[in-house]
DRENBA-191209 format. One line per field, with one value per atom (N, C-alpha, C): x, y, z. Coordinates in steps of 0.1 Angstrom, whole numbers. Example, Ala and Ser with C-alpha at 12.3 -4.5 7.8 and 13.67 -1.06 7.14 Angstrom:
<recs>
px <- (132; 123; 132; 128; 137; 129)
py <- (-57; -45; -33; -22; -11; 0)
pz <- (78; 78; 78; 71; 71; 79)
</recs>
This chain:
<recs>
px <- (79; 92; 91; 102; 99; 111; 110; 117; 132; 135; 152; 151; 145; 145; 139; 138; 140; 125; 127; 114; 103; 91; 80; 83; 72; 72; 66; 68; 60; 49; 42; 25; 22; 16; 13; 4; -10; -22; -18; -28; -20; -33; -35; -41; -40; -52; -52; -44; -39; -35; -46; -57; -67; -78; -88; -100; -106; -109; -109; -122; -127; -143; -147; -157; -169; -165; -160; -160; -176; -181; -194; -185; -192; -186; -188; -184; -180; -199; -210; -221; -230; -222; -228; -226; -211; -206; -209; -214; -218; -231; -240; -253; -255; -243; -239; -232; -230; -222; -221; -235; -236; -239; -241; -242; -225; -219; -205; -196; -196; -193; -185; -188; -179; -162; -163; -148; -143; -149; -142; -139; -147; -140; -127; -128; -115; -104; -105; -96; -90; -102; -102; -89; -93; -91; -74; -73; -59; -51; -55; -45; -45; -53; -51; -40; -39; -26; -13; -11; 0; 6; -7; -3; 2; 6; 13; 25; 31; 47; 57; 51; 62; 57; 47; 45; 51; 50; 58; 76; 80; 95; 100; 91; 94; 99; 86; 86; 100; 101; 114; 125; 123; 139; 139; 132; 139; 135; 126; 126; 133; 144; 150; 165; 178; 189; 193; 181; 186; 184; 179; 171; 178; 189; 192; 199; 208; 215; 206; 196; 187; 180; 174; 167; 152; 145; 129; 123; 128; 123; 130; 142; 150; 140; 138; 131; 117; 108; 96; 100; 103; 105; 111; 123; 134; 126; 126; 126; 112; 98; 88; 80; 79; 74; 58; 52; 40; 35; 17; 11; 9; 7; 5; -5; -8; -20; -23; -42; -43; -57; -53; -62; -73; -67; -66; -61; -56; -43; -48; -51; -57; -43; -45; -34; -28; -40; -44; -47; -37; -32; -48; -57; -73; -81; -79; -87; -87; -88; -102; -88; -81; -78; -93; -91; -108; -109; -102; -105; -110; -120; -129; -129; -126; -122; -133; -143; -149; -157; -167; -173; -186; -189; -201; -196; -205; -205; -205; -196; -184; -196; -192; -199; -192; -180; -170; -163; -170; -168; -176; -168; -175; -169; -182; -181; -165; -169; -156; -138; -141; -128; -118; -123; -110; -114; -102; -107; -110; -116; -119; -120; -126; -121; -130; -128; -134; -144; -159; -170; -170; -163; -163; -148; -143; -131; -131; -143; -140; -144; -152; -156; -153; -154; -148; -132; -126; -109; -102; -92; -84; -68; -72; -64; -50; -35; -29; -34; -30; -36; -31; -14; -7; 6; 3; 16; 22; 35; 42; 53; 63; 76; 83; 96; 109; 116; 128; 138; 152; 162; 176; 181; 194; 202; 212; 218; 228; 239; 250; 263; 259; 254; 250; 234; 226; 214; 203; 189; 182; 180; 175; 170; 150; 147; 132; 129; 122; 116; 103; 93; 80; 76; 70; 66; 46; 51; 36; 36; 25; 27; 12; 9; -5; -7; -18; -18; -26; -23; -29; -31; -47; -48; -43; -47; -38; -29; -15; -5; -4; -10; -16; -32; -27; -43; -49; -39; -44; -32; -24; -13; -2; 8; 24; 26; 23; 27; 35; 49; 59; 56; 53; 46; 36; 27; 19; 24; 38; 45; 53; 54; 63; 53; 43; 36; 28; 26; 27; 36; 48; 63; 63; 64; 63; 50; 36; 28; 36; 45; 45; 58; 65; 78; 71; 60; 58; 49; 37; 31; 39; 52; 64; 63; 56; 64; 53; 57; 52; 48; 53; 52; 69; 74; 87; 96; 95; 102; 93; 104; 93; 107; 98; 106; 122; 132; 145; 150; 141; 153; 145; 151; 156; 159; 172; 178; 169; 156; 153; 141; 141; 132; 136; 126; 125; 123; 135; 130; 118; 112; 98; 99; 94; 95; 80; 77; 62; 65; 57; 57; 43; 50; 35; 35; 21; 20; 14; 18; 11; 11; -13; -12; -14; -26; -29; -18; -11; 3; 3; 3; 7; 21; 22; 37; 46; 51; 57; 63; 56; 56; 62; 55; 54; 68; 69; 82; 92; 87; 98; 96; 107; 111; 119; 110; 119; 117; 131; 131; 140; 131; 131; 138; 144; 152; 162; 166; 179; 187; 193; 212; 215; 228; 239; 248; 247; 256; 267; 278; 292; 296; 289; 293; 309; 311; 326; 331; 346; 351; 350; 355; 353; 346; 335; 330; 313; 308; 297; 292; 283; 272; 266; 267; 261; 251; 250; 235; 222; 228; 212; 207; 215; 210; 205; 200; 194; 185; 193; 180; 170; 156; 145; 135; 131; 122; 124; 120; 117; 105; 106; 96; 98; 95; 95; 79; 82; 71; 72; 69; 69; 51; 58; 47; 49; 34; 35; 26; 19; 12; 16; 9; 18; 28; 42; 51; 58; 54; 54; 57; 47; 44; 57; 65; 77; 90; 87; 97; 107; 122; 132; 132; 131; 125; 113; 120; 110; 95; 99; 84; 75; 81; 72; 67; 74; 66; 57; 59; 48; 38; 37; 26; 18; 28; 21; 13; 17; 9; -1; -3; -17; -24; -22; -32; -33; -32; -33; -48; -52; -62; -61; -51; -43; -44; -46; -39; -51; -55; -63; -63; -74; -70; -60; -63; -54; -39; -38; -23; -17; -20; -20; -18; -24; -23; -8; -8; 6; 18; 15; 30; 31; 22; 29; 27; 31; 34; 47; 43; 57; 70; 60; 71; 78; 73; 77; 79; 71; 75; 66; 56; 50; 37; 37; 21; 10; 6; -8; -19; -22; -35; -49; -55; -74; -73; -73; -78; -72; -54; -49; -53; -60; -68; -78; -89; -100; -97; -86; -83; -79; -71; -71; -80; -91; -105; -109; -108; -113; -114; -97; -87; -94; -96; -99; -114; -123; -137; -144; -138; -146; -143; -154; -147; -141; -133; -125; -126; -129; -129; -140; -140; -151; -164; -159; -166; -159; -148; -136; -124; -110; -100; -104; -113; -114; -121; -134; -141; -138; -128; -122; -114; -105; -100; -110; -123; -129; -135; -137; -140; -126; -118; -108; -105; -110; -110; -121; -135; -143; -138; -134; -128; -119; -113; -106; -113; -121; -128; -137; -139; -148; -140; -127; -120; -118; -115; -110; -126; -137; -149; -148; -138; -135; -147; -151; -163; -154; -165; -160; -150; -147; -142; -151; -162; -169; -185; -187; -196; -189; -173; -167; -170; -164; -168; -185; -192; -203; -206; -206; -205; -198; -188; -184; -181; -193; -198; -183; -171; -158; -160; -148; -149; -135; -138; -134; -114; -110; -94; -91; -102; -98; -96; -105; -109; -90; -91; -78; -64; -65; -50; -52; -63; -61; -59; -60; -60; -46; -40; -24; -17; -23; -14; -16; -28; -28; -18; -20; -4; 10; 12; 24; 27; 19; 19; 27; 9; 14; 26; 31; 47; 58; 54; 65; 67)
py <- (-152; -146; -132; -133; -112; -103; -93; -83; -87; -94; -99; -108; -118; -131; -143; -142; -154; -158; -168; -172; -165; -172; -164; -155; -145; -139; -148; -150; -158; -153; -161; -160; -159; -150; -150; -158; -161; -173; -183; -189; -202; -208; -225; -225; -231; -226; -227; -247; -250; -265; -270; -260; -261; -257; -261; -261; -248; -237; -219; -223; -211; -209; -200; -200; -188; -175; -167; -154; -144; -134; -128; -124; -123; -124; -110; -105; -91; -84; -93; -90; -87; -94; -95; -81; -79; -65; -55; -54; -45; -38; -47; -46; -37; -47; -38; -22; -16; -8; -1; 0; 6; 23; 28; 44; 52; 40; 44; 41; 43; 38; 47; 61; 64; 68; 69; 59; 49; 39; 25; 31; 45; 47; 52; 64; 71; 58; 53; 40; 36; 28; 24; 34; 45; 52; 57; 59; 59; 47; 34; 24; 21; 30; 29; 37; 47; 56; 53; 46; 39; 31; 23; 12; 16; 26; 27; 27; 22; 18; 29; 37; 58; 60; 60; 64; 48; 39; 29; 33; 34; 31; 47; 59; 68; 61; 53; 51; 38; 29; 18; 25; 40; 46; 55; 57; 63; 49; 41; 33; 21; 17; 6; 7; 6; 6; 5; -6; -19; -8; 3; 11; 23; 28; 37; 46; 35; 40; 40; 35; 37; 46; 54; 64; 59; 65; 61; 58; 61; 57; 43; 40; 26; 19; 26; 14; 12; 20; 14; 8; 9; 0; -9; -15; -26; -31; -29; -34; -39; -34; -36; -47; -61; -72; -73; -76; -75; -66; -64; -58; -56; -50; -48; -52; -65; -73; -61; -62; -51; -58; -61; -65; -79; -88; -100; -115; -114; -121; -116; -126; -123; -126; -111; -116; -127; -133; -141; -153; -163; -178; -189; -183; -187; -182; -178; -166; -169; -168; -171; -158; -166; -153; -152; -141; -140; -148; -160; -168; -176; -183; -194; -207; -215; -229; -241; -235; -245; -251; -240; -248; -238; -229; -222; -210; -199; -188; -178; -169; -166; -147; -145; -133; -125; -125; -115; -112; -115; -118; -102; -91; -80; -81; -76; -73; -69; -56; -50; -50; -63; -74; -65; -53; -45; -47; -57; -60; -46; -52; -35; -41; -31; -30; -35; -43; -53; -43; -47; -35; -34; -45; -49; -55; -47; -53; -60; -59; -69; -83; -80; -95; -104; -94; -98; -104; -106; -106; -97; -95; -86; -88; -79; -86; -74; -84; -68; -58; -46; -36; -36; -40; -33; -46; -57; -67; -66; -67; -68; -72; -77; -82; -76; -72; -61; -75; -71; -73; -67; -74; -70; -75; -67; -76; -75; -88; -89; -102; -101; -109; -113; -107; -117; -124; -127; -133; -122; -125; -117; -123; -113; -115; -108; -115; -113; -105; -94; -94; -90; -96; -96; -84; -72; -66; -60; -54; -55; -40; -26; -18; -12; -7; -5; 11; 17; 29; 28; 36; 37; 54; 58; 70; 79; 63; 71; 67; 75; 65; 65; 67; 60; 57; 40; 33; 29; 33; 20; 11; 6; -5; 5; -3; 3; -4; 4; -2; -9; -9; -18; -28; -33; -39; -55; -46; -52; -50; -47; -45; -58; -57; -69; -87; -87; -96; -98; -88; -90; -95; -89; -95; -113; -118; -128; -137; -133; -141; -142; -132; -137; -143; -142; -155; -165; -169; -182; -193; -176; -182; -190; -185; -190; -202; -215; -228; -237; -242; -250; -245; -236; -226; -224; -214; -215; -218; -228; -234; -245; -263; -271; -280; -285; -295; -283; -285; -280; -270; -266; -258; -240; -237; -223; -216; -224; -205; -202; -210; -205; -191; -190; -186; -169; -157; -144; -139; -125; -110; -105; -105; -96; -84; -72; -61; -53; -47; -41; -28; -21; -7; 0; 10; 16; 32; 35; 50; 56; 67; 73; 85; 90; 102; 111; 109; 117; 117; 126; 124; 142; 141; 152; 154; 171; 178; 173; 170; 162; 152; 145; 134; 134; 141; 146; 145; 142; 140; 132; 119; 104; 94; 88; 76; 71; 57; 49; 32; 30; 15; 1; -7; -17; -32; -35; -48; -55; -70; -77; -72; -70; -69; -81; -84; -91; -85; -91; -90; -101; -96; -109; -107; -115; -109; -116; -128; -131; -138; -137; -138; -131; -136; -128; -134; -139; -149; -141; -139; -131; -138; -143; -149; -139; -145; -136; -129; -116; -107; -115; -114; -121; -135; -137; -153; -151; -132; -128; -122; -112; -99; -101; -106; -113; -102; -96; -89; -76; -67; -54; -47; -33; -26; -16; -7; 10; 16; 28; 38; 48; 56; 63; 74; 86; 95; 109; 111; 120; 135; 139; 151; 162; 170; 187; 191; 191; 192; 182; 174; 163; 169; 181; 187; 195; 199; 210; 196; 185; 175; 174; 171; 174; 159; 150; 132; 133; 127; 131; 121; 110; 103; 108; 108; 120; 130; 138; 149; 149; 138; 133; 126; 119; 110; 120; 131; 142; 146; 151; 164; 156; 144; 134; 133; 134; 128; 143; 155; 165; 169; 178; 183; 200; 207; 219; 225; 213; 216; 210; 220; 217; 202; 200; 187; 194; 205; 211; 212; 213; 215; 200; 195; 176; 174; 178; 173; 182; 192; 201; 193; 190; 182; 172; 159; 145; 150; 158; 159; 166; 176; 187; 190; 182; 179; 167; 159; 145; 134; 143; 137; 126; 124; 115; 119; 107; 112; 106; 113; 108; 104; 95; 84; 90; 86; 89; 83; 70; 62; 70; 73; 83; 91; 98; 114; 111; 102; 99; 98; 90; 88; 97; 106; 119; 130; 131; 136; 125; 114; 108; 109; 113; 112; 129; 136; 149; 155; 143; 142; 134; 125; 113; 116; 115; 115; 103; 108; 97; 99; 87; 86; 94; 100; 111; 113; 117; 119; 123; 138; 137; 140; 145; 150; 165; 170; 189; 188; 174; 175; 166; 157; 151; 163; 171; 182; 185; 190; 199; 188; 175; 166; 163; 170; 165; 179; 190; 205; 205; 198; 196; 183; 176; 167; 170; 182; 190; 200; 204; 214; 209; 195; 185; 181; 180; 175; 186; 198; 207; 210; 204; 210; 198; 189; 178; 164; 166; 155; 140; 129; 116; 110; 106; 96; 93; 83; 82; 88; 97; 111; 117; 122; 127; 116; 104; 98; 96; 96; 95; 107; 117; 136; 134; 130; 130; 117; 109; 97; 94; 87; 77; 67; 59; 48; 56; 53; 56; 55; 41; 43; 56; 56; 69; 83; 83; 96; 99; 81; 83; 91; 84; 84; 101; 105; 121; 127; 126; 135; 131; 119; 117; 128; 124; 135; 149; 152; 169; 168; 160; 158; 164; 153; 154; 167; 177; 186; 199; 195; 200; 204; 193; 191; 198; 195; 203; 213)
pz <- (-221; -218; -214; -207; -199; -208; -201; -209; -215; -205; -207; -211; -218; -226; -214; -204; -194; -192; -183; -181; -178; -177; -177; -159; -157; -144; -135; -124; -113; -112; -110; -108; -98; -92; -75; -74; -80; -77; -71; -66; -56; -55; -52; -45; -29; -21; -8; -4; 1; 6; 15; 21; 34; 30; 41; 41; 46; 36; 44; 50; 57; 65; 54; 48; 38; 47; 38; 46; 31; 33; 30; 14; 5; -11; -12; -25; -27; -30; -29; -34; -17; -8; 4; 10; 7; 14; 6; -6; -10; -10; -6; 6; 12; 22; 38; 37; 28; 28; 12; 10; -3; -1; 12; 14; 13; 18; 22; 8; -4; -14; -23; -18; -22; -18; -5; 2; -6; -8; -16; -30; -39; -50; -53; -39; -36; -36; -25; -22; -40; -44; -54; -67; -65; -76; -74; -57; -52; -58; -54; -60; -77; -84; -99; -99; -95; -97; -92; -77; -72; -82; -87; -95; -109; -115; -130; -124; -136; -137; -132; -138; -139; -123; -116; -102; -92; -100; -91; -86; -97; -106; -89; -90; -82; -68; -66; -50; -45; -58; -59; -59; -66; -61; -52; -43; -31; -22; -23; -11; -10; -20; -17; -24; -20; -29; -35; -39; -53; -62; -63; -75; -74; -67; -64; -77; -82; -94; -108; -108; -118; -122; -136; -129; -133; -128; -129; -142; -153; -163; -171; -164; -168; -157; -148; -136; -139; -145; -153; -162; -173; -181; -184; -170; -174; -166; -151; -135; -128; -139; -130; -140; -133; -152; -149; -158; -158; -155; -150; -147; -135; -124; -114; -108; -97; -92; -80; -81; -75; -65; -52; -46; -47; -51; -57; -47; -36; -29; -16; -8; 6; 11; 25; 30; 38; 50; 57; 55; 57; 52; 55; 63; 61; 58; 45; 36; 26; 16; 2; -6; -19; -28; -35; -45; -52; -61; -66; -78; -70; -76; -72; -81; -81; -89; -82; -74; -65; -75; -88; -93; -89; -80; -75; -84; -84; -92; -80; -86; -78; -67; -62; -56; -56; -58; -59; -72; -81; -96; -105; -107; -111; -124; -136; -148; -156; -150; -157; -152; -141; -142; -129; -127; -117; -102; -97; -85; -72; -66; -60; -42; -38; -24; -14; -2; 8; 14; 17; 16; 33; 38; 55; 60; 64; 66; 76; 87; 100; 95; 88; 82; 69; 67; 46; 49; 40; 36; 36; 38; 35; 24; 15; 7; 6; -6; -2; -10; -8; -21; -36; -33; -48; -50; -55; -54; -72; -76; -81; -83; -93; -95; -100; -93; -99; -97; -110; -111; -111; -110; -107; -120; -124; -129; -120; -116; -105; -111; -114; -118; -126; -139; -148; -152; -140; -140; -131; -132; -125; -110; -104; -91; -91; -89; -86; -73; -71; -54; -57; -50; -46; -33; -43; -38; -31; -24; -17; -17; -20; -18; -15; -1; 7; 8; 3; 8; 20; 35; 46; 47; 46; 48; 61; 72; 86; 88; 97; 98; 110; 121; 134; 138; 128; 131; 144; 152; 163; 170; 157; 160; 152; 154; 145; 131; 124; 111; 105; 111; 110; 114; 124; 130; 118; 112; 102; 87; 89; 73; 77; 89; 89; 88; 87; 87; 75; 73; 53; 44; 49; 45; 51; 61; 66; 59; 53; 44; 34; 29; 15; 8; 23; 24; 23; 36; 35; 22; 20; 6; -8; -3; -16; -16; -3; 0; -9; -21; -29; -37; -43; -60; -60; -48; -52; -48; -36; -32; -25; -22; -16; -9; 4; 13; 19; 14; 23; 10; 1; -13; -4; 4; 10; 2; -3; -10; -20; -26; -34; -33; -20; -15; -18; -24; -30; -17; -20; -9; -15; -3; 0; 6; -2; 5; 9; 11; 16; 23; 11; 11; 16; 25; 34; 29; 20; 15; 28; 34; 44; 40; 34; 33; 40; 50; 62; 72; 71; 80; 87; 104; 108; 107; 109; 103; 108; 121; 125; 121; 119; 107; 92; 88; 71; 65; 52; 47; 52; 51; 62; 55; 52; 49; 60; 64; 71; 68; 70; 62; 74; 73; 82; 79; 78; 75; 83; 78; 86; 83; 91; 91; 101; 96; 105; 113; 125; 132; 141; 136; 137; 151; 160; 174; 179; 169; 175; 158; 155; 147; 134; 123; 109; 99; 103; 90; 89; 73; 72; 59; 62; 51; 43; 32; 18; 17; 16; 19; 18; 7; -3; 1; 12; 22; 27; 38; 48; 43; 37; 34; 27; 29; 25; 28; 41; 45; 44; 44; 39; 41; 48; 52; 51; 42; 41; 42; 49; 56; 49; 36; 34; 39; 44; 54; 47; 38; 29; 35; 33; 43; 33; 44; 39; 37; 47; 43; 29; 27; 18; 1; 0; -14; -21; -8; -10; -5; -5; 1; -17; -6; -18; -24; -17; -24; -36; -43; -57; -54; -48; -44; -34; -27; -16; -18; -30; -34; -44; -49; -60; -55; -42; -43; -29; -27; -17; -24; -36; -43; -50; -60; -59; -51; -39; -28; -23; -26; -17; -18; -8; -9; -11; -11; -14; -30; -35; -47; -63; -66; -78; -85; -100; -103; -113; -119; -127; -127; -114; -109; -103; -105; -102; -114; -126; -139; -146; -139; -145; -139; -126; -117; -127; -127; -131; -143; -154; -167; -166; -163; -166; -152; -144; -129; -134; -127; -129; -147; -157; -168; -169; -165; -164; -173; -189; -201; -192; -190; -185; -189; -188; -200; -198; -204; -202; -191; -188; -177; -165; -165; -153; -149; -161; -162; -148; -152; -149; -130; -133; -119; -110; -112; -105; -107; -115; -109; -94; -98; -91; -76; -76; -63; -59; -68; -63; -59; -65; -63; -54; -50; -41; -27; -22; -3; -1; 12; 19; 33; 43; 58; 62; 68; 76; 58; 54; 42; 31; 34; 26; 34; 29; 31; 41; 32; 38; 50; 56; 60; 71; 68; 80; 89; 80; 93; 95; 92; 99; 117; 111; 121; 133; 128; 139; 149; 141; 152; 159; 159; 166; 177; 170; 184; 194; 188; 196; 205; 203; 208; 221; 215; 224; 238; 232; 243; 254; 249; 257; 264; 260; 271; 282; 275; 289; 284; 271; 269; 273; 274; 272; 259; 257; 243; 233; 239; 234; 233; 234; 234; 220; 224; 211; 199; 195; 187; 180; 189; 186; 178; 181; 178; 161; 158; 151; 138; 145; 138; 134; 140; 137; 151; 147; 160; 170; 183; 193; 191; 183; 179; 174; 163; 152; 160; 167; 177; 188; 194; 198; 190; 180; 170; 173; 165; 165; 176; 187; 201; 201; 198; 199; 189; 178; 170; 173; 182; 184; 192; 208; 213; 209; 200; 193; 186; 182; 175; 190; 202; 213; 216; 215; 223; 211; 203; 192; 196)
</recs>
């Protein structure tokens, strides 16, 4: 039974209906990709912190309505049930979740139980980062929505994020068909929302929430079907950076100043206590050294700028693309995204 007396919480596990291809086990990629490891801790250590309830409950109330009139501590502790699945749930409908029922011993099966992060993403799986279940109370009874929530260090990969928020949202309507709904029962089918953390964000950028959904529109007559018939998909961008730290949105400036590179672990430890009100655990503790110790991308936060004013510097000598890339050991997209965002700065 959940907090409100009702039935149990939906179980995201599933299993597959088809016959997957062997994608490389978590023992294979970690082979391949054991120099690079401490990237995967960072990663790792960022979604332990997304993942508590008090830093969740922030981002459910600026990023969706339903949460609006609540305040963050009725929203941790009424609104968010269970524990938070963390990298567990492949997103891609020919892909392997990490439970194995085959009967073989599993390669992606680590000791101390915390699922962790794909050592090869071109090859391995890709799973979501941060899934969970809020509830409503609405006329009386609850409403469930299935949430997905991804941190993306860049927020120009390559492709448009909405883009692949919207296709995350669309797995996890369809993953519904035979757990929670089967044959023609529709309405029983849960809003899915999917939330995108964006930390490396130029100024431009910085401090944005933007949110993507159906609406209706009644192009002839007066007749309008029930929200909650439509509104299913859901996509918020939140794009945190520098300006992010001094942002008057209380999630953005919290999940800016965690992920900053500006700002002490000491003063990270003073914000989510005495800013935001948030007790911070051993294990939390741990994790924001973590966030403040481990490299990320290039090697860290401090060291990636320093990699993107040489790319800059490269360009203005007129080098190739890939000369620059090479120079600064990233792939040729990554090299792109940043010469756009100097761009964009350009033009400001």
């Amino acid at each position: 039974m959940n907090l409100f007396g009702q039935r149990e919480s939906l179980d995201f596990s599933r299993e597959k209906q088809h016959t997957v291809m062997p994608v490389p086990t978590e023992i294979a990629q970690n082979l391949k990709t054991a120099d690079a490891d401490d990237s995967f801790q960072y990663d790792e250590s960022a979604r332990n912190l997304v993942a508590q309830k008090s830093v969740l409950a922030y981002i459910l109330k600026s990023a969706l309505d339903e949460y609006a009139a609540y305040t963050v501590q009725e929203i941790a502790e009424r609104f968010i049930e269970g524990e938070p699945e963390l990298r567990k749930t492949a997103v891609h409908q020919d892909h392997p979740d990490r439970k194995d029922d085959s009967g073989m011993m599993g390669g992606d099966d680590r000791i101390e139980g915390k699922p962790t992060a794909d050592k090869s993403q071109k090859d391995g799986t890709v799973y979501f980062d941060i899934r969970f279940i809020a509830v409503l109370p609405s006329d009386g009874s609850l409403i469930e929505i299935l949430i997905n929530c991804e941190i993306q260090n860049n927020d120009t990969p390559g492709y448009p994020i909405p883009k692949r928020g919207i296709y995350y949202t669309a797995r996890m309507i369809s993953s519904q068909r035979g757990i929670i709904f089967k044959d023609q029962e529709y309405e029983k089918i849960k809003k899915c929302v999917s939330i995108w953390l964006c930390e490396d964000t130029a100024d431009v950028r910085s401090d944005t929430i933007n949110r993507y959904s159906f609406t209706e529109e009644c192009l002839r007559g007066d007749f309008h079907e029930a929200k909650k018939d439509y509104d299913l998909m859901t996509v918020v961008v939140l794009r945190l950076g520098r300006k992010g730290e001094e942002s008057k949105d209380n999630a953005i400036r919290l999940l800016s100043k965690m992920f900053s590179t500006n700002l002490s672990y000491e003063d990270k430890l003073e914000a989510l206590q005495n800013e935001f009100k948030i007790r911070v655990s051993r294990e939390m503790d741990e994790e924001v050294l973590n966030v403040c110790n481990l490299s990320m991308g290039v090697l860290n936060k401090g060291e990636m700028k320093k990699a993107k004013e040489i790319v800059y510097k490269l360009q203005d000598m007129e080098f190739p693309i890939e000369k620059i890339a090479y120079a600064v050991e990233v792939d040729i997209d990554t090299v792109r995204a940043w010469l756009a965002e100097r761009e964009e700065m350009l033009v400001k």
